[in-house]
N, C-alpha and C positions, 0 to 999 in steps of 0.2 A: 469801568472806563466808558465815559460816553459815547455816540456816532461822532460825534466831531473831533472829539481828540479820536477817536481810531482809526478815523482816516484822513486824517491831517492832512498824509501826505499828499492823499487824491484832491484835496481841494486847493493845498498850496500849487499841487498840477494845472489844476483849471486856472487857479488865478494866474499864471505864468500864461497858458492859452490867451484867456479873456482879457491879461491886463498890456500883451503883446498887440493884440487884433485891436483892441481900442486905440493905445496908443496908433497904431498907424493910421489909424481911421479919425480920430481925434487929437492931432497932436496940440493943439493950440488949447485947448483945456488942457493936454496934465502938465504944458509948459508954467500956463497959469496959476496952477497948485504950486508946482516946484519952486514958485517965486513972491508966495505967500509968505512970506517970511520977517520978524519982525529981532531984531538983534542976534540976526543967524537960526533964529530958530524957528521951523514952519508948522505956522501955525495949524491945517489940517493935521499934520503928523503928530503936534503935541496932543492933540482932544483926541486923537485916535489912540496915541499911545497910554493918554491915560486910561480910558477903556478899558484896554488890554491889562493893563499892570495894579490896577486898583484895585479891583475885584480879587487879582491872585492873591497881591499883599491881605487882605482881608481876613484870608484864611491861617495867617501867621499867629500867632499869640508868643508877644515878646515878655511872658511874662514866664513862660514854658525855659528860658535861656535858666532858670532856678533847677532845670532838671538836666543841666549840663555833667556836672560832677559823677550822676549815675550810671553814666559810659563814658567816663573820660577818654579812653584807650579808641574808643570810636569814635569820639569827635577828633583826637588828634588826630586821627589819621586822613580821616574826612579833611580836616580843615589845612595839614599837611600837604595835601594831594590839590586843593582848591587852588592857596593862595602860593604855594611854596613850587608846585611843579605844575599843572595844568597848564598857566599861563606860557611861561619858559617853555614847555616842550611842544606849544603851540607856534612859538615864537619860532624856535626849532627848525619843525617841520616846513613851515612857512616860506624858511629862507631857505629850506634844502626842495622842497617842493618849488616852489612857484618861484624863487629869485633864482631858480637852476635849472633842476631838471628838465621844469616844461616851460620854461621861459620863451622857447621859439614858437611854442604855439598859442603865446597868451598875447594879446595887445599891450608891446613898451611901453607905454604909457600909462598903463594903467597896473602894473608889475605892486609897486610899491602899496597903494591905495588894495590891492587885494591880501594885504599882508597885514596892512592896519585893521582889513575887517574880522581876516583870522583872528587876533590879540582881542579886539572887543570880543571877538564871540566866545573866549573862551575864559577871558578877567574876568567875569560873574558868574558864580554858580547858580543853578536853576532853583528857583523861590515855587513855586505851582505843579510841575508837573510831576515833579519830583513825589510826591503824596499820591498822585496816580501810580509813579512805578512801584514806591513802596510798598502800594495795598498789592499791588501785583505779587509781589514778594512774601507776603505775610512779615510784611518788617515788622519791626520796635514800634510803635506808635508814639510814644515818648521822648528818644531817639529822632526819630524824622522831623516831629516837631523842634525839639527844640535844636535842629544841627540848621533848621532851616532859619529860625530866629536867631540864631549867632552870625548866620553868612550874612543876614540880612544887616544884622548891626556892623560888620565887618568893612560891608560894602559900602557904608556910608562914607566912612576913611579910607578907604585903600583901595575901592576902583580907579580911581583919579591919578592918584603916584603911579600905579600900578601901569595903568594903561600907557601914562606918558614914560616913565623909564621906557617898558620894549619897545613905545614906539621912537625915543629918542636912540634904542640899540640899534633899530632897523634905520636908522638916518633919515626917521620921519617928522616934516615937523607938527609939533603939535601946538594945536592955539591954546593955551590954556585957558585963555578965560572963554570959549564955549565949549572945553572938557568940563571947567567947574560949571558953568550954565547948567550943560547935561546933567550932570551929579543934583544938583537943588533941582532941575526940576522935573528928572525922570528918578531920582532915588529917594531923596531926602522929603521931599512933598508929598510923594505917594506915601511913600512909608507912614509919615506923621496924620496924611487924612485919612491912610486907611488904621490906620490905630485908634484914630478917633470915632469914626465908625462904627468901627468894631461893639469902644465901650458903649457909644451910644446903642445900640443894637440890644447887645449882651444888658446890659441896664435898664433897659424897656421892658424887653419879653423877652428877655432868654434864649437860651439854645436855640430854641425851635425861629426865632427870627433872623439869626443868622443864617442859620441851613437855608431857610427859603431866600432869604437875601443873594445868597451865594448861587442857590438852583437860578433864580429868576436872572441873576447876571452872567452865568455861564457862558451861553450863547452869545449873547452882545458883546464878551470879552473877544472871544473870538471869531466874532462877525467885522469887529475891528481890528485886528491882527488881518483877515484878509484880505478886507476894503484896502489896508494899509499897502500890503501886496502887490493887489492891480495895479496903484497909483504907481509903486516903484518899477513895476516890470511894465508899465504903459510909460515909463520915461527911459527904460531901457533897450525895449524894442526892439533896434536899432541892431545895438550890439550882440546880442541874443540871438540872431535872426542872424548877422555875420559871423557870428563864432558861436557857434553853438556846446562845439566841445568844451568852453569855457566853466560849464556847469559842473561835468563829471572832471575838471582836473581840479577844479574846488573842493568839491566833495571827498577826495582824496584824502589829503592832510587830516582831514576833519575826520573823516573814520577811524583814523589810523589813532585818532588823540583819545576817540572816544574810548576806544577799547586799550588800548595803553592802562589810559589811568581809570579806568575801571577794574582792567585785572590787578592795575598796581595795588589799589586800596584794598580789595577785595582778598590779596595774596598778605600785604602786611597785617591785616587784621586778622587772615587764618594765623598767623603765626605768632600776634600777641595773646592769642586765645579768645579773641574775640566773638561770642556766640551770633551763629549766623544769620538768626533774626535782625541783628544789627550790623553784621558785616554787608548785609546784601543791601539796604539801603543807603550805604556808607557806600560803597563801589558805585552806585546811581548816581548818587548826590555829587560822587565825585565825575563821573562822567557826563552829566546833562549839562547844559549850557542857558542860562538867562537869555534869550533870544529875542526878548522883545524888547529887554532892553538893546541890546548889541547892534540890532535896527534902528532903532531910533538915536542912539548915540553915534550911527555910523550917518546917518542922512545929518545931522545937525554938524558934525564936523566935517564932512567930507561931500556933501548933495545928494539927493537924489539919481543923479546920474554918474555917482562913483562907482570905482571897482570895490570899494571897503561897502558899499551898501549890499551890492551884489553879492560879495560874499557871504555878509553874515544872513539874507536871505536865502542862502544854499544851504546853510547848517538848520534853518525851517526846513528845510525840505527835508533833509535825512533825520530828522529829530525823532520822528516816532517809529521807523522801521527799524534804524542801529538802536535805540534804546530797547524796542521790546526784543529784539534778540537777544541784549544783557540781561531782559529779565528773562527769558530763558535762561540763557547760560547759567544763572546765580542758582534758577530753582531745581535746574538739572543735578545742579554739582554739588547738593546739599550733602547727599548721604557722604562722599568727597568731603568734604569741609570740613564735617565734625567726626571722620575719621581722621584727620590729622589735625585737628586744633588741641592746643597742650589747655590742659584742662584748669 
């Protein structure tokens, strides 16, 4: 695991500092980004998001989906827990959390808009990181690969229904033709340039030009993920700066999901006899969240200055602290595991 993904979290911190103190001190530039926009969709934020998302997709190989059959038992459960529960018990929490519980201390107006950003962050499973937590794990290598190349085909059809059904349960409305926008051209474009990449890469020189491909764009993936950051949190400021507890009642629901359906997959896959090499990447896969898309599909439907963008910017936040605790917890509970998985 690199410096940057290990401390994620400290630099999503700073960007919250840096992109607050600018914003006040600058508001008239990041009104101007926030209004860069060309059929809904802003344009800074797409070049950044491609950044972000191009490079991870890169490291997919949709060709790996041919080694699905070898752990059926663990891709079902994984993809069970992704598309069949994660969402729903996001959805869930959302309307027990934030349209109840703490409803008095969140801005009414912005109630609903933090519940669409819960559902985006939570209808995509994690494409990238996911392969850092697996190496954590001593997952499947097989396994991770190709559960990640299913979600990713998965995703191309059913983020979209997906998103709009809970957000039409929550009485939210949804535009669909800048959901479909998002989908072409935060899922379906990347996916297909970075496939083409890929071949082109892999067809030149081999292995070895990928790897440096992927070294060399590391940093820039996530140097755009932050820059992306400041911009939102230099246009949220405002709010932040007035409700600060806003942050930790976010962060709430979102813990509660992670570890849910982590231990959910992780428990059904002890119990189909699943060997734990692939249980523990399956319980990741099913708890980490696609978050850069979730960001950038929350600012194209909802702005910059939503509660839905707000949110799925707090599931950055706690992304790398609740996940390496799960991979604790998996590597802890090994001897556990394969004491009771039926053989």
């Amino acid at each position: 695991m690199g410096v940057f993904e290990r401390y994620l979290t400290l630099w999503v911190g700073l960007c919250i500092i840096v992109g607050v103190a600018l914003g006040q001190a600058a508001p008239v530039v990041f009104h101007a980004i926030g209004e860069a926009t060309i059929a809904q969709v802003n344009l800074p934020v797409a070049a950044l998001v491609w950044l972000m998302i191009v490079p991870m997709l890169l490291k997919v190989d949709l060709a790996a989906l041919a080694e699905v059959r070898a752990h059926w038992r663990g891709v079902a459960v994984t993809v069970g827990v992704n598309w069949l529960v994660k969402p729903f018990s996001m959805a869930l929490l959302g309307w027990l959390f934030i349209a109840h519980l703490f409803r008095p201390y969140l801005p009414a107006d912005q109630i609903d808009a933090y519940i669409a950003g819960l559902v985006l962050l939570a209808a995509a499973p994690c494409t990238a990181m996911v392969f850092v937590w697996s190496n954590l794990v001593d997952g499947e290598p097989h396994f991770t690969l190709s559960q990640v190349a299913l979600n990713d085909t998965i995703m191309i059809v059913a983020f979209a229904p997906l998103v709009a059904l809970l957000l039409g349960l929550s009485s939210i409305a949804v535009p669909w033709g800048t959901l479909l926008l998002s989908v072409a051209l935060y899922i379906v474009a990347p996916v297909i340039a970075a496939q083409l990449w890929r071949r082109s890469l892999l067809k030149t020189d081999g292995a070895a030009a990928l790897a440096a491909t992927l070294r060399a764009l590391g940093p820039l993936s996530l140097a755009a993920l932050l820059l992306t950051l400041v911009i939102l949190f230099g246009l949220q400021g405002e709010e932040i700066v007035r409700q600060p507890l806003v942050i930790a009642l976010l962060a709430t629901p979102i813990l509660i999901q992670v570890y849910f359906n982590a231990g959910l997959a992780y428990l059904v896959n002890r119990r189909l006899g699943v060997e734990w090499r692939v249980a523990g990447p399956s319980a990741l896969i099913g708890a980490s969240n696609f978050f850069e898309l979730a960001v950038a599909t929350a600012i194209a439907l909802f702005g910059f200055q939503s509660g839905a963008a707000l949110a799925t910017v707090v599931g950055v936040l706690v992304e790398v602290p609740v996940m390496l605790s799960v991979v604790h917890i998996v590597r802890r509970s090994r001897k556990w595991y394969e004491a009771g998985a039926p053989s």
